[in-house]
VMD Tcl script that draws the C-alpha trace (Angstrom):
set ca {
  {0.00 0.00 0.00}
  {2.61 2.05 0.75}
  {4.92 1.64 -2.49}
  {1.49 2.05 -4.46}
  {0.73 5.73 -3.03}
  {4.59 6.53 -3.26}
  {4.40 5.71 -7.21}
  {1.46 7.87 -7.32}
  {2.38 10.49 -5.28}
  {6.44 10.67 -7.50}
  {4.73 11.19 -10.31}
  {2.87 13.71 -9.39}
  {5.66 15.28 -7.93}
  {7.00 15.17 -11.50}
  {4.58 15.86 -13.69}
  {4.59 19.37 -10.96}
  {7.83 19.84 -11.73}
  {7.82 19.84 -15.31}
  {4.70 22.14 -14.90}
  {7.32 24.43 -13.13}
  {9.93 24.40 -16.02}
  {7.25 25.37 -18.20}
  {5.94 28.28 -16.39}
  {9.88 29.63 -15.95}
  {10.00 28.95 -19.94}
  {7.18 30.91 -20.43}
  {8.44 33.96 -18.24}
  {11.75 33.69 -19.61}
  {10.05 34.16 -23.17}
  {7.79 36.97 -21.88}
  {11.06 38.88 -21.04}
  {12.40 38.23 -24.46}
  {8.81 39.94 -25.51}
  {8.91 42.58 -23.64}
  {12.65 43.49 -24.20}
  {12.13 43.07 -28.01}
  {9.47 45.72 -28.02}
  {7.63 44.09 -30.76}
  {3.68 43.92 -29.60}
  {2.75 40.78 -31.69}
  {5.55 39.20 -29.77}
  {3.99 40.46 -27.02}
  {0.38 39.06 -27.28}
  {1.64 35.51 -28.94}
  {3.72 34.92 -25.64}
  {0.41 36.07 -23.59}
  {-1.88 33.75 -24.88}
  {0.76 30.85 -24.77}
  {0.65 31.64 -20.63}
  {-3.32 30.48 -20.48}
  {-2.68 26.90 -20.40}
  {-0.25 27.61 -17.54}
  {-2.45 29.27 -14.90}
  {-4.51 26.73 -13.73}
  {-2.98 24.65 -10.19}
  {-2.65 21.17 -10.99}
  {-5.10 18.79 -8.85}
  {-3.76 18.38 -5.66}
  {-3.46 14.81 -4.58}
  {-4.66 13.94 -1.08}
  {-3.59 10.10 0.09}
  {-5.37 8.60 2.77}
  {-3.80 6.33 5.29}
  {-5.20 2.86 6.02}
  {-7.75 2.45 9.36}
  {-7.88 -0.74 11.24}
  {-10.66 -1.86 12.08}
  {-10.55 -4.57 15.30}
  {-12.43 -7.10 16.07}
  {-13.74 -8.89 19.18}
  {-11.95 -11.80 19.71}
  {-13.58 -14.74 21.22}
  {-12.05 -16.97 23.55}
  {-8.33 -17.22 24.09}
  {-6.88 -18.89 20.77}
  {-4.45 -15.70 20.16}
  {-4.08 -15.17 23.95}
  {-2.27 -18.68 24.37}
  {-0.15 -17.56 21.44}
  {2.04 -14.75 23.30}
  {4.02 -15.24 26.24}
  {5.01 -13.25 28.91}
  {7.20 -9.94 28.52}
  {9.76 -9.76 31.66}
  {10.68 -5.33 32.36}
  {13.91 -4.34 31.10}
  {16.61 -3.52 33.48}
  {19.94 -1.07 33.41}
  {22.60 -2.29 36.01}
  {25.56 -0.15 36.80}
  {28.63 -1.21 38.65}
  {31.15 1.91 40.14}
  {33.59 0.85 43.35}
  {32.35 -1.89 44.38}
  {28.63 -0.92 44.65}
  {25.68 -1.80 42.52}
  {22.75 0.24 41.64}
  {19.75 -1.35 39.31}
  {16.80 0.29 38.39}
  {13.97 -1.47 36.25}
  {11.67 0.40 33.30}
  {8.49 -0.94 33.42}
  {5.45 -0.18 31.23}
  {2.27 1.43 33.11}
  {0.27 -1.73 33.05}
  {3.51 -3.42 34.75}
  {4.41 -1.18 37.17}
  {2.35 -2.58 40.13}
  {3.95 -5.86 38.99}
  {6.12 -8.04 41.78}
  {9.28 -8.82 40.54}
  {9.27 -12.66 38.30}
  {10.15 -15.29 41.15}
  {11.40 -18.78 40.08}
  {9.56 -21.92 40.84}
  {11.70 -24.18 42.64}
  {12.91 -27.28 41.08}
  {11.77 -29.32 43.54}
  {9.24 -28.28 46.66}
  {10.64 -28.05 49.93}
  {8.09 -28.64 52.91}
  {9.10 -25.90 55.94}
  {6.55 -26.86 58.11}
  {4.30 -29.34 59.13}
  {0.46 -28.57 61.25}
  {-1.46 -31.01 62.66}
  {-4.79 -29.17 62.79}
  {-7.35 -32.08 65.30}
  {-9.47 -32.69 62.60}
  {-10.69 -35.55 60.72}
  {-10.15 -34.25 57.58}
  {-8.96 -30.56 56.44}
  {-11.27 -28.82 53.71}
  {-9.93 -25.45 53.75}
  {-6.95 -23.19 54.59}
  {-6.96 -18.85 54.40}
  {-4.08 -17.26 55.03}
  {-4.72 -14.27 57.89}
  {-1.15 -13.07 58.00}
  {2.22 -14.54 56.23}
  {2.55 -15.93 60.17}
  {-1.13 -17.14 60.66}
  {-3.13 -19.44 58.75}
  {-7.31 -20.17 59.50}
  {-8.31 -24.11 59.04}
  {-11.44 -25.71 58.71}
  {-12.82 -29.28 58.64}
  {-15.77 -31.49 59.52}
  {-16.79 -29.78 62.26}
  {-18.51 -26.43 63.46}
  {-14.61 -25.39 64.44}
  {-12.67 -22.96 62.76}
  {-9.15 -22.57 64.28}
  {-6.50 -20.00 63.91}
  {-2.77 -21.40 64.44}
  {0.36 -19.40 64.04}
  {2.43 -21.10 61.24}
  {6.01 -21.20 62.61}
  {5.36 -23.03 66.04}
  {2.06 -24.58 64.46}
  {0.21 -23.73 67.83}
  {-3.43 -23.46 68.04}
  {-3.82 -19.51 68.42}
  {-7.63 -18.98 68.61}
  {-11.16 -20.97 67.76}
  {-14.30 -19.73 66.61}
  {-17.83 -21.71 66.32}
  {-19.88 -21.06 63.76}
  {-23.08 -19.50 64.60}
  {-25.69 -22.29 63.61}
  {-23.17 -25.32 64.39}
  {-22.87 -26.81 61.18}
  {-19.43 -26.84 59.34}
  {-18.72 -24.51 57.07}
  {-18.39 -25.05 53.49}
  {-15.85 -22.81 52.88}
  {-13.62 -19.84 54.64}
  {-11.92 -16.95 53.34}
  {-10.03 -13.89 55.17}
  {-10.39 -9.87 53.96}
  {-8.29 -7.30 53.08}
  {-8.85 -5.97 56.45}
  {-8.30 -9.85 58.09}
  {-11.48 -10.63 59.20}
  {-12.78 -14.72 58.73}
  {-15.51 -15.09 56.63}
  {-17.42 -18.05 56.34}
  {-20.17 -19.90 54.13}
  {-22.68 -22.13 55.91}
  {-24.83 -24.08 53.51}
  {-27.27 -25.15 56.09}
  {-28.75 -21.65 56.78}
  {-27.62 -20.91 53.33}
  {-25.96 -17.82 55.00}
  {-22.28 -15.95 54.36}
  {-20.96 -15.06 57.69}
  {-18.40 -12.35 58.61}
  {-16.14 -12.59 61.82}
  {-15.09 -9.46 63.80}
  {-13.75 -8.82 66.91}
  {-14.61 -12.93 67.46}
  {-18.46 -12.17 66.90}
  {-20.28 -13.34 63.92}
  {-22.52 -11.31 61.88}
  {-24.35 -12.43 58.86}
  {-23.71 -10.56 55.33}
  {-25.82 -12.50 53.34}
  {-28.82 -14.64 53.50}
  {-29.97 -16.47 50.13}
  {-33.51 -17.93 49.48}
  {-33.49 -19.85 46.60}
  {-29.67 -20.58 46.37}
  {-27.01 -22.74 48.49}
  {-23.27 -21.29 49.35}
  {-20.28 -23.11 48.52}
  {-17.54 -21.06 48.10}
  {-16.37 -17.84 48.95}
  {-13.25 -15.44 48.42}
  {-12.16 -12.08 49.04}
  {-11.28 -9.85 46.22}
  {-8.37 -7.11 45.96}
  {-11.72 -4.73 45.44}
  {-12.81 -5.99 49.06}
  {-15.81 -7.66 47.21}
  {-16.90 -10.97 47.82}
  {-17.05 -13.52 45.14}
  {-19.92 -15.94 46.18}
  {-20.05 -19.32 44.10}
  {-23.60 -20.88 44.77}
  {-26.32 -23.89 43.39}
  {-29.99 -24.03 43.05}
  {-30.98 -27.88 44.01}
  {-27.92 -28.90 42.41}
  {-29.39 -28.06 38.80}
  {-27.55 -24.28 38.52}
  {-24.27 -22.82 39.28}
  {-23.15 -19.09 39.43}
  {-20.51 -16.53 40.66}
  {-22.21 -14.10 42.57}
  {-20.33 -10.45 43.15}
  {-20.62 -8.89 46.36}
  {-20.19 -5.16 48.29}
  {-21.21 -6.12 51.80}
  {-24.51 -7.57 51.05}
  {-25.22 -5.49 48.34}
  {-25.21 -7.63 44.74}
  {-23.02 -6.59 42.22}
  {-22.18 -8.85 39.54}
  {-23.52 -12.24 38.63}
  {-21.55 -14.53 36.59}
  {-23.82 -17.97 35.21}
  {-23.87 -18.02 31.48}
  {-21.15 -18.04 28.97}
  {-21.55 -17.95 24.71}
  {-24.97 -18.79 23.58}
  {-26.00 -19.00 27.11}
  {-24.24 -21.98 27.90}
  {-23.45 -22.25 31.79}
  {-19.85 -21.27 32.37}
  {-20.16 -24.07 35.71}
  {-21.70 -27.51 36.06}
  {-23.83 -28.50 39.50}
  {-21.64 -29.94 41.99}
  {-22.46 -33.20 44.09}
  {-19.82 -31.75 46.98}
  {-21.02 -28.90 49.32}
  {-17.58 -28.11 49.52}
  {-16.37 -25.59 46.06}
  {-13.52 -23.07 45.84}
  {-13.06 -20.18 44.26}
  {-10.36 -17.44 43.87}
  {-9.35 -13.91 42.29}
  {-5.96 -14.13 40.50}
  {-3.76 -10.89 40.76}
  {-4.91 -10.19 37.22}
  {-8.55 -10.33 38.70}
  {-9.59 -13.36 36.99}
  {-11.62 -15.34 38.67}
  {-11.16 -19.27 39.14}
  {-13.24 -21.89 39.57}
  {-12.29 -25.89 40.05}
  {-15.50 -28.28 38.39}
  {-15.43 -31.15 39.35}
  {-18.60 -32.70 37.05}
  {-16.19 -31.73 34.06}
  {-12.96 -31.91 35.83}
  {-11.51 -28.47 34.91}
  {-10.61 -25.05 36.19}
  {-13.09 -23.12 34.77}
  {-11.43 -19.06 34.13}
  {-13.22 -15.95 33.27}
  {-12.48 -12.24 33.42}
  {-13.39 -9.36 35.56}
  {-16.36 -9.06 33.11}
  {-17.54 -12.76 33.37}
  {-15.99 -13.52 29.96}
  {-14.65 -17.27 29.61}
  {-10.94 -17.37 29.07}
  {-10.36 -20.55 29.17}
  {-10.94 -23.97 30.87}
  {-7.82 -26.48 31.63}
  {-8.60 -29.69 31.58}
  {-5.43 -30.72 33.00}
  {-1.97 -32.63 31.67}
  {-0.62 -35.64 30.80}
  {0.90 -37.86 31.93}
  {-0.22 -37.14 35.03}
  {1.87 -38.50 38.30}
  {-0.87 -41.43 38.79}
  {-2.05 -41.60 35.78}
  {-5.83 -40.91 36.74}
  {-8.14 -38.28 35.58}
  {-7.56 -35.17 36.60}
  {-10.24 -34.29 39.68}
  {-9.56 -30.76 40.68}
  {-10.65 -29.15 44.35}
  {-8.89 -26.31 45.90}
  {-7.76 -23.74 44.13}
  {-5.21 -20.48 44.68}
  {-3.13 -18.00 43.29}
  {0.03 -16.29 43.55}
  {1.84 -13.02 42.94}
  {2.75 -13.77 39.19}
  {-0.72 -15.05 38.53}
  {-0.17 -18.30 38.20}
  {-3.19 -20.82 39.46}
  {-2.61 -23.60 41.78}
  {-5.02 -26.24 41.80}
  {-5.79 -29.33 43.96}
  {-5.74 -32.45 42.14}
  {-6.98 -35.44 44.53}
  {-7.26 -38.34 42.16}
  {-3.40 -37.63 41.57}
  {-2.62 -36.43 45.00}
  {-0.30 -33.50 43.27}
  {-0.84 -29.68 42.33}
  {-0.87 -28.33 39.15}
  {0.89 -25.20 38.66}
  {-0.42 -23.32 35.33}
  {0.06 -19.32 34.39}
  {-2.85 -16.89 33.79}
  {-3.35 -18.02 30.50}
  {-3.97 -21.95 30.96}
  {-0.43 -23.02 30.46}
  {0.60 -25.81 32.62}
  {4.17 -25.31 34.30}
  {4.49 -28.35 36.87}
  {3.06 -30.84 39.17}
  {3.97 -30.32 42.86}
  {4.11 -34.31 43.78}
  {5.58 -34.81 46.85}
  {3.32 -37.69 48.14}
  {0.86 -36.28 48.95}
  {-2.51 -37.54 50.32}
  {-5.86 -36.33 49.54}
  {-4.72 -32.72 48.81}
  {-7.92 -30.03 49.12}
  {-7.76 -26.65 50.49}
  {-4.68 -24.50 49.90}
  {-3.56 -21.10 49.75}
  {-0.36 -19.09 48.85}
  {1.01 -15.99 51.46}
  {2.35 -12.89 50.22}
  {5.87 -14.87 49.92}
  {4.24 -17.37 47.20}
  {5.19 -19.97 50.04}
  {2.29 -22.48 49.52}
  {0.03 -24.10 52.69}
  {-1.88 -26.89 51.70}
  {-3.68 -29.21 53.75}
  {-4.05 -33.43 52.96}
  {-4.62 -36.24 55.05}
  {-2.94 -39.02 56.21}
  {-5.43 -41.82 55.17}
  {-8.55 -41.64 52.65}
}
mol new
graphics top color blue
foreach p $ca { graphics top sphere $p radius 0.5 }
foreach p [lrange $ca 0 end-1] q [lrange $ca 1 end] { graphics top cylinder $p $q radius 0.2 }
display resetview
């Protein structure tokens, strides 16, 4: 396109400048005219000068417009990578100064960590219960547990001692637990089909649903809550939260197909990746089910092969960590699968394990993840 206007534009250029000569022809003869004295010289060389007046069409070329489309899906998405910031690094006697250019949309970015090439256990909890359904990390030093039980216990992570319990306010278990910005417990009971919020060790309830059933809950980096619920175990949606006001509800997908299958377990996770997409395990299709802020479906991994037991891949809890990447449960293989924000898979943490379900990362990406000893 751009060769084609440049032809078109040069010659135009040239047939201009030959227009030019002409015209300097012309007054070069008029001089002769006038110098000669001779009048029929005079009015010959005039006449000559009419075909000259006129400007020559000027030639206006228009540059090309893109027009963009809406892209469904993540086909092109999977295509790019990731783009690590540039960095300068001087060196002047004996001390060392770096500074890193990032682009806007990267400067609230932590700097890339390595995964490990092979996972390290620092610590080891015994919790009391039965069996451990969730983890929520209140501090990088204190981590809330729940189980089978109406129980929720606070224990600091270094000494693993048992810092504080809380009963939840009808005595059922609760489905699921997650801790605010401002560290406060909050808790799903699917028996009073009630979301629960602890402060100051009291319990007050947030949100009360009629014709739907908790299971899951998270806290966003908004300070919303991101409510995943069931109707009778027919429907499934993500339900947006500020304080008990309803913001946001996330069901259907393209051609209103649901985004999330019915679940035969009261117990379902959810998360918010730093990117603010939120994650969903489904167990009925056996995938992480990932959509947008918006709702839109990004993508759904359906996990890798070959897998450490070879079994289908049965995801449960689910987190996140600072570079995005999603961390999911997988119990029939008793491992983790580590994939980034776009569905790639990375690696399997398999460090026989047993019955792996709730988990969570801490501001130091170190990862707490309960299992059990026997099935």
């Amino acid at each position: 396109m751009k060769k084609t206007q440049l032809q078109t534009l040069q010659k135009h250029l040239d047939e201009i400048k030959k227009t030019m000569s002409d015209i300097k022809d012309e007054i070069i003869s008029v001089d002769v005219a006038v110098d000669s004295n001779d009048i029929s010289k005079l009015f010959s060389v005039t006449s000559d000068m009419k075909t000259q007046i006129y400007l020559p069409e000027k030639i206006i070329p228009s540059l090309p417009k893109f027009t963009p489309r809406i892209i469904q899906g993540t086909e092109l998405g999977k295509l790019f990578g990731a783009l690590s910031s540039s960095s300068l690094t001087s060196d002047k006697h004996g001390y060392s100064m770096k500074t890193t250019q990032k682009s806007p949309e990267a400067r609230s970015s932590p700097p890339v960590k390595q995964l490990l090439d092979e996972p390290e256990t620092v610590i080891t909890i015994d919790t009391g219960y039965g069996g451990l359904y969730n983890v929520a990390c209140h501090s990088d030093k204190e981590i809330w547990t729940s189980g089978p039980e109406s129980t929720m216990k606070l224990f600091g992570i270094n000494q693993g001692s048992l810092l504080k319990s809380i009963r939840t306010k009808s005595g059922f278990y609760p489905s699921n637990i997650t801790v605010t910005k401002s560290r406060d417990l909050v808790y799903t009971d699917h028996n009073e089909r009630t979301v629960n919020i602890v402060k100051n060790e009291k319990i007050e309830e947030v949100i009360r649903l009629q014709n739907w059933i908790p299971r899951g809950v998270c806290s966003t980096s908004s300070g919303d809550l991101l409510v995943i619920m069931d109707s009778d175990y027919k429907q499934t949606k993500v339900v947006r939260y500020s304080g008990s006001t309803e913001k946001q509800t996330i069901q259907f997908g393209d051609k209103s197909k649901p985004l999330y299958s019915p679940s035969s377990f009261y117990l379902r996770c959810i998360t918010e990746s730093r990117n603010q997409d939120i994650c969903v395990p489904d167990d009925k299709i056996n995938a992480v089910v990932v959509v947008n802020q918006a709702g839109k479906l990004r993508f759904r991994y359906t996990g890798h092969t070959p897998a450490p037991k070879n079994k289908p891949f049965s995801p449960r809890g689910i987190t996140t960590n600072s570079q995005s990447h999603i961390l999911t449960a997988d119990i029939n293989n008793d491992c983790v699968h580590i994939i980034d924000q776009n569905g790639q898979f990375l690696r399997y943490i398999d460090c026989e394990l047993s019955y792996p379900c709730g988990l969570c990362a801490d501001t130091n990406d170190n990862l707490l993840l309960n299992i059990v000893t026997n099935k």
